[in-house]
C-alpha positions, 0 to 999 in steps of 0.5 A: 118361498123357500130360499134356492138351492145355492144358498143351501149349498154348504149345509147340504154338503155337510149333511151329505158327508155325515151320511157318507161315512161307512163308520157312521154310528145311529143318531142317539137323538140326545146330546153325549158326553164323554165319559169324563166330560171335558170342563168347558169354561164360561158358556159354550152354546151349540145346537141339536136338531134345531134345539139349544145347549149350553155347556158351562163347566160340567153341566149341560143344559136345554133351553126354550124348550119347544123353540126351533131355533139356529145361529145362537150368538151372545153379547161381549158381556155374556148379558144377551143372546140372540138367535134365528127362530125357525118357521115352516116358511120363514124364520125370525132373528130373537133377542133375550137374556142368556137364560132366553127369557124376556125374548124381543122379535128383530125382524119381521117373518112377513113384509109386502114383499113375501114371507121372509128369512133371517139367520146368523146374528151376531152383536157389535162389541157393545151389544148395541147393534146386531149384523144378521143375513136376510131376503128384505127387501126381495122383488115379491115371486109367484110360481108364475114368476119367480123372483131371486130371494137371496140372503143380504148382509143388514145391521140393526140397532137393537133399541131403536129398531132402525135396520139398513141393509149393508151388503146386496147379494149377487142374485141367484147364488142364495146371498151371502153369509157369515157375518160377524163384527171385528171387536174393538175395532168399530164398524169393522165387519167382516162376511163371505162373498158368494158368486159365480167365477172362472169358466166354467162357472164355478162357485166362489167363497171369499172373505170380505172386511167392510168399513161400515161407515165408509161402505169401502170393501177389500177383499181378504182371500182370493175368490177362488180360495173358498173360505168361509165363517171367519171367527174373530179372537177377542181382541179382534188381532186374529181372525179364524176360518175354514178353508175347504180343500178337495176333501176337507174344510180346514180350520185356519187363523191369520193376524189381521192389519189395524184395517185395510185400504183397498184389496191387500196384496198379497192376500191376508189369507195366505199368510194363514195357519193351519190349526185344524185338518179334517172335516171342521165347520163353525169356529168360535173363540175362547172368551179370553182368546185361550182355546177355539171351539168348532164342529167335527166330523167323526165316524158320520157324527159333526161332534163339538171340540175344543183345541186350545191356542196361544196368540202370542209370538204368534198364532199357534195350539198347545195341545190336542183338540179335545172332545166335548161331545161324542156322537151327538150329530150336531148341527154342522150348519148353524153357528157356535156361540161362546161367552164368559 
């Protein structure tokens, strides 16, 4: 069963504003570089069309040809990269070496339960266990009754293959999302809450910290903010996320306490900087914590940038975001990996 349409909310949405631009130019169907291509330090991985790419220096690179995949992530160490590998009805969470060879199958594309969903993995600070979203775990549906299917937080050991799930979405909001692991700070997590509030029901996205040893939660942004994939700094000090206003999703960075007991007052978000206006989706950090990369839209087109940041004294950037891709349309809805 195909997952509901809340849970596909924000990729539509930004497949909506790619259409809407009057400016938008054709989709060339390869990815473009400008004429002086930016040098991109380490190994920059994004998506197109469901396709790989890895920008390292000057080159540009296609990998698993033939592969339809979303969410690349990559181990501290840059040893590992895992992935969603995408069916017609299902889709399974991959782990392999950085060049996405001698791949292992995580998650299972079927269980009892139905054919099942997996996306957004990412690694732990020692590439031992991974975080990812998934429907394990769903009541079985039929046409005749349908049953929700929405997203989980679960985490996995990646050599034991033992897997437990973390977080039970609210039902019928599509789950929850972004997950991603606090480096250096072990069993720290941190994800984005989706749920229905207000009167009239409207639909809330806030950042959630997690102590995946006690299972304490707090809550970082108030839920009627609408924050979403947070990005951590290498240090795991700062942490980056979109904020989406009236007619922008913005990228912001705050600093983060050591941890957090019960839900801070005042919420750690509002304390936040504004980094990035415009049109912004998928933040990753430099591996040295020098730059941030993200998607923009420009003219019709989610192209890939790079704006580089200082973190001491303070959260700040030191230039202007520069253009690695230009009119490339990149996928707006799957993650960016960085490693060294």
């Amino acid at each position: 069963m195909k997952r509901p349409l809340a849970g596909l909310l924000l990729p539509l949405m930004l497949v909506i504003a790619g259409c809407s631009s009057s400016l938008a130019a054709h989709d060339p169907g390869k990815v473009v570089r400008p004429p002086n291509p930016i040098v991109v330090p380490g190994r920059l991985y994004a998506t197109k069309g469901r396709t790989l790419y890895r920008f390292a220096g000057a080159h540009l690179t296609k990998l698993l040809a033939g592969t339809r995949l979303k969410d690349p992530a990559v181990s501290a160490n840059g040893a590992q990269l895992a992935f969603a590998r995408l069916q017609d009805q299902s889709s399974t969470i991959v782990v392999s070496d950085a060049s996405g060879q001698n791949a292992q199958t995580l998650t299972p594309a079927v269980a009892p339960e139905g054919q099942l969903w997996a996306f957004a993995p990412g690694f732990d600070s020692e590439g031992r266990r991974i975080v990812y979203l998934t429907d394990r775990g769903k009541r079985p549906s039929s046409p005749q009754n349908l049953e929700p299917n929405d997203l989980g937080v679960w985490t996995e050991d990646v050599a034991s293959r033992s897997a437990r799930r973390l977080v039970s979405p609210v039902a019928y909001t599509g789950g929850d999302s972004d997950p991603v692991f606090r480096p250096g700070a072990a069993g720290q997590l941190v994800y984005t809450s989706y749920l229905y509030g207000g009167a009239p029901l409207q639909p809330v996205a806030r950042l959630a910290w997690m102590s995946t040893t006690t299972g304490q939660t707090a809550y970082l942004s108030p839920d009627g903010a609408r924050n979403f994939q947070a990005a951590f700094s290498p240090d795991g000090g700062y942490m980056a996320f979109v904020h989406a206003g009236a007619a922008s999703d913005d990228l912001y960075v705050v600093a983060l306490a050591p941890r957090f007991t019960g839900n801070p007052r005042p919420f750690p978000t509002d304390a936040a900087v504004l980094l990035q206006s415009g049109m912004v989706a998928q933040p990753v950090w430099a591996p040295d914590g020098s730059a941030i990369a993200f998607l923009k839209l420009v003219n019709g087109s989610f192209d890939l940038f790079i704006l580089p940041v200082a973190t001491n004294g303070g959260i700040r950037a030191t230039g202007q975001a520069q253009a690695v891709t230009h009119g490339s349309f990149l996928d707006a809805d799957s993650r960016l990996a960085w490693s060294p």
